[in-house]
N, C-alpha and C positions, 0 to 999 in steps of 0.2 A: 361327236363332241371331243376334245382335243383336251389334255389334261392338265390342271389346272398345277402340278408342282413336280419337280425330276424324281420325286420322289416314286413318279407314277410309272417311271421305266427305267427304275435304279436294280441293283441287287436283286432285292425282294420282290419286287414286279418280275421279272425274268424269271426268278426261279417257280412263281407260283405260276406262271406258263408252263413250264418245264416240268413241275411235278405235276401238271395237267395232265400234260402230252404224252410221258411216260407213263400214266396210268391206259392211254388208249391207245398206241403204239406201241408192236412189239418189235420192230427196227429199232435198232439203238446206232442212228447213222454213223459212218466216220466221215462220208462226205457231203456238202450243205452246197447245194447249186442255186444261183441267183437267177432266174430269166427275165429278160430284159422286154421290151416292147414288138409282139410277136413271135417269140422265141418262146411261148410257154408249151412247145410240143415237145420240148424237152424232158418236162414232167411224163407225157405219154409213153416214153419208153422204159419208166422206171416198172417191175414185175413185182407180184403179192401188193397192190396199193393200199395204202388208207387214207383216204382224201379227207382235210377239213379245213371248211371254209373258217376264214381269220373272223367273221364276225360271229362265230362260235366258240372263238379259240378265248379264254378269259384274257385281259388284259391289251389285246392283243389289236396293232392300228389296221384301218380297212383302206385298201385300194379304191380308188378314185378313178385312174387314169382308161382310158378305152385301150381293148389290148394286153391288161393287164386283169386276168380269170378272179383275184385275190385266193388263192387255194393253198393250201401245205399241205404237200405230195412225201408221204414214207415210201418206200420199197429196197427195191434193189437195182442195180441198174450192173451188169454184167458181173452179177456177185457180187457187187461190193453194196455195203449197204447205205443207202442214200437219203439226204431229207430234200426236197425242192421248194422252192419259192416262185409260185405263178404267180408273177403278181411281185412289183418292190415298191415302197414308198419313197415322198422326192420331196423335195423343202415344198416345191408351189405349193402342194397338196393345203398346204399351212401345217404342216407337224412340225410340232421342235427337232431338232436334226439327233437331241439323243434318243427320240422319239422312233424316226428313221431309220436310223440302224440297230434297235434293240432289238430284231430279230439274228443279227447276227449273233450277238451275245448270248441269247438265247440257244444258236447252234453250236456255242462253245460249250455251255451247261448243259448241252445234249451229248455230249464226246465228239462232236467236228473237229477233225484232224487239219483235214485240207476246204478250202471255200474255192467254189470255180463260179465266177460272175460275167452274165454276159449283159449287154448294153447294145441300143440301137444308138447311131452316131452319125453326126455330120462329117465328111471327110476335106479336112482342110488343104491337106497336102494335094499339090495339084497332080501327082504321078497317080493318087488313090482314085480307082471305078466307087460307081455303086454296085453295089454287092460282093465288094471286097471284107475280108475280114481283118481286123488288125489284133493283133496279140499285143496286149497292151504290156511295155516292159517299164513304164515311170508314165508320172501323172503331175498335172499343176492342176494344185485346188486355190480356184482362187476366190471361192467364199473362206476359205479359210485364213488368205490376205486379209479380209474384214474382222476377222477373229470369229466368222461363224464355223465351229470345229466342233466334232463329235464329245471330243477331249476334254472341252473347257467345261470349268467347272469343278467342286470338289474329284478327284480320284481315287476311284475305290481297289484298292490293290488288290482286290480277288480280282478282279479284272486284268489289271496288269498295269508295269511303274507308269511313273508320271512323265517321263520323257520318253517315247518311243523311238526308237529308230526308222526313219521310211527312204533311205539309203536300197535299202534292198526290200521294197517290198512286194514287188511281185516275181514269186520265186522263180530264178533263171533256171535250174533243172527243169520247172516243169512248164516252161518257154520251150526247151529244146526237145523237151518229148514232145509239145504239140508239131513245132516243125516237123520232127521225125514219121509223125503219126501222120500230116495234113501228105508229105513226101510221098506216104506208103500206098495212099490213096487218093492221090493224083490230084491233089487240091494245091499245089505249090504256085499255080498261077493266081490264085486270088487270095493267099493268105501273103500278108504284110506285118510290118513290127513297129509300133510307135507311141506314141506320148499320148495320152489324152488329157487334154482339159475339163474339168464340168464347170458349168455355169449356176446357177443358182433356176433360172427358167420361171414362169412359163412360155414366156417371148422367145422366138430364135433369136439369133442374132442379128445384128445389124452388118453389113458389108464393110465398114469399120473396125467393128470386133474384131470380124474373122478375119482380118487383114492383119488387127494388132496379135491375137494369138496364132495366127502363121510366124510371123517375126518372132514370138517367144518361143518358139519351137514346139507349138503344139502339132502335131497328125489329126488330130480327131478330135469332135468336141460334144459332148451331149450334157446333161442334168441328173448325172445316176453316180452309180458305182462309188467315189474318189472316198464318198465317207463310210463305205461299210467295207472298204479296203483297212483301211486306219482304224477302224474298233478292230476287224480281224485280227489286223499284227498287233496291234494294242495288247489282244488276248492272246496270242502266239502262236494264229493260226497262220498254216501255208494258204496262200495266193496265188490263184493264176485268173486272169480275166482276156474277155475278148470283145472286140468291139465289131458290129456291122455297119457295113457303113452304107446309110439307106438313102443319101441323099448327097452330093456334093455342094458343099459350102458356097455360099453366092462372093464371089470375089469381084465382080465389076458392074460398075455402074450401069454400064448399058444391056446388061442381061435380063430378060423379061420372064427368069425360072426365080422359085418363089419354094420355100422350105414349106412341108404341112406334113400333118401326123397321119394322113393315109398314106402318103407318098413308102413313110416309116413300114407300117405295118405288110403294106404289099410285098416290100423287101423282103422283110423276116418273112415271110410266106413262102415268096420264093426259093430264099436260101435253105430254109429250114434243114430239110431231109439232109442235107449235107453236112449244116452244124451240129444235128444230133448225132449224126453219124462220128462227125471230131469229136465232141467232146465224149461220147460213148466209147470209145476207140479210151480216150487219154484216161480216161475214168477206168478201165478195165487193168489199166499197167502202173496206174497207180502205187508207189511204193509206201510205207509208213515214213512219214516225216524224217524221222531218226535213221532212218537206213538210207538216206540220201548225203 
């Protein structure tokens, strides 16, 4: 059931999550990782676990999507201590979109330093494979052209101001430790660097779209991430995100390949072991925000 006022995942909702989860948790993460469709094996490499399922968690919205476990994973993940998200919510679902990202906020009020989110994606750009990974370094939200935005609405300045900056919002230090890290371990042939777009979903796109968001300069396009990016920096959290790309965008009329959400999940399957392997890798070298 879907809540009837903002009030349901303002401040006060967040925090009575938070003194939940701090009662059963004894991780007090710095880092908050997002897994995207297939990528929830990412949670599996976290050590000492405390698994709890979101529709345990009070307040707290439940996963819908196939692919997606709905579970909040504590541990450690090469020492550093971690909270994970099997499982993210998406507008189709029908959540209101502050609805959608109050788990981030949540992992600010937890002590989340850095957020690392990853996403399964259509690859627009015609140079991108499937099972290419793109390190997303800028984004067009273009629900947020319609004024559907995390943001809108009174602002709660524990949260953070009212005008945010997204100039810089996913953080280029820790863009270049992943290249340095994908380098070290031989992964430079399928990691790439580009824009994503999301769309609002549940429909792929049309062969139209993905023509007009090639022209706009998108790389990559899926229905995730763009707004739990912008509550992050909203709250003042560092950003790095990654995109897989499970599928290559249908660009011509006379092609008879056709977008599906298995097509998704076999991808992340296949990549897996190598994306936990990246992001394990970039999580272990991890600096504190400030000493960057």
């Amino acid at each position: 059931m879907l809540p009837e006022s903002s009030e349901d995942y303002g401040y006060e909702a967040c925090k009575a999550v938070v003194d939940w989860l701090l009662k059963q948790a004894e991780v007090r993460p710095l880092v908050g990782i997002v897994c995207g469709s297939g990528l929830g094996g990412l949670a599996d490499m976290l050590k000492d676990q405390k698994v709890y399922s979101y529709k345990d968690i009070p307040n707290f919205p439940q996963s819908t999507v196939p692919g997606h476990a709905g579970q909040l994973v504590f541990g450690t993940l090469k020492g550093k201590p971690c909270v994970c998200m099997r499982g993210r919510f998406h507008l189709y679902e029908g959540y209101p979109i502050q609805q959608v990202t109050m788990p981030i906020r949540i992992f600010k009020m937890l002590g989340v330093e850095t957020v690392i989110l990853t996403n399964a994606a259509g690859g627009l750009n015609q140079d991108f494979k499937v099972g290419d990974v793109m390190i997303i370094k800028d984004h067009i939200n273009m629900p947020g052209f319609a004024g559907n935005n995390p943001l809108c609405g009174h602002n709660d300045e524990r949260f953070g101001t009212r005008f945010p900056c997204m100039s810089d919002a996913y953080d280029k230090h820790m863009r270049q430790l992943a290249h340095e890290v994908a380098a070290e371990l031989g992964y430079s042939q399928f990691i790439r660097e580009g824009v994503y777009c999301v769309l609002g979903g549940p429909s792929f796109e049309t062969i139209a779209e993905c023509r007009m968001l090639n022209l706009l300069g998108a790389d990559a396009v899926g229905m995730s991430t763009v707004h739990e990016v912008i509550v992050a920096r909203h709250s003042g959290m560092r950003v790095f995100a990654l995109s897989l790309i499970t599928n290559k965008a249908v660009m011509d009329y006379e092609s008879e390949e056709k977008a599906n959400h298995v097509e998704v999940l076999q991808t992340g399957e296949q990549r897996s072991q190598q994306l936990v392997k990246l992001v394990s890798t970039i999580v272990s070298r991890i600096n504190q925000p400030n000493d960057l």
